[in-house]
C-alpha positions, 0 to 999 in steps of 0.5 A: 657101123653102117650095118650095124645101125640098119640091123638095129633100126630093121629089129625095130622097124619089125617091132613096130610092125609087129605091134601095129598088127597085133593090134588090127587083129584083136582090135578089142583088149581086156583092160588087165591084159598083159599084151596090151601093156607089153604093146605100149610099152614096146611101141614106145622103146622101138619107135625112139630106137628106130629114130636114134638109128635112122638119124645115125645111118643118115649121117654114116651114108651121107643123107641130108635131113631136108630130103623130104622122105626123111622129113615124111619119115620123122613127121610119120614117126612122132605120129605113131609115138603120139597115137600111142601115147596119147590116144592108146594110153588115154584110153586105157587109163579111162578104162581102168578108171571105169572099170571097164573090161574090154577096150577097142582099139580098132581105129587106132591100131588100123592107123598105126598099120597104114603108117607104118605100111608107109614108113616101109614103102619111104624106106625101101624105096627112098625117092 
């Protein structure tokens, strides 16, 4: 089972990432772009799987919760899920509302990359 929950968090640590720099590099979406919905959207969905599967293989291989990279982890996570659904999508729907066309993300999506650039080096590395 062990294998099986680390394949499903690495498929969603790789959507992650892949997310996070997509989003570095456009950096500027147009407000009807497809991209842009499919980014929040997967943001989202991978970051609550990769919680369900980091808190499973915690329990499968015996971690403790109170480690402090996991408690760094968890912290990290809800950080990336607040960037996006809070920062990202705030400034999309003003945008839409405005009809503005184009919207940058620069500041946002280089955030979302220095996470996540964190999160692999706390789970390759588990000091």
């Amino acid at each position: 089972m062990y294998n099986f929950a680390l394949f499903l968090h690495i498929i969603s640590a790789f959507l992650i990432g892949y997310v996070a720099l997509y989003g570095v590099i456009n950096r500027v979406f147009f407000t009807f772009s497809n991209q842009l919905r499919i980014n929040l959207i997967l943001l989202s969905s991978s970051s609550i799987l990769s919680l369900l599967t980091s808190a499973w293989m915690i329990q499968i291989a015996g971690f403790s919760h109170s480690s402090l990279w996991i408690s760094i982890s968890y912290a990290l996570w809800m950080l990336l899920i607040i960037i996006n659904e809070v920062f990202i999508r705030r400034k999309f729907s003003i945008a839409k509302r405005n009809k503005t066309k184009e919207i940058n993300f620069s500041i946002e999506y280089s955030i979302m990359t220095l996470i996540v650039v964190l999160l692999t080096l706390l789970m390759i590395y588990k000091p």
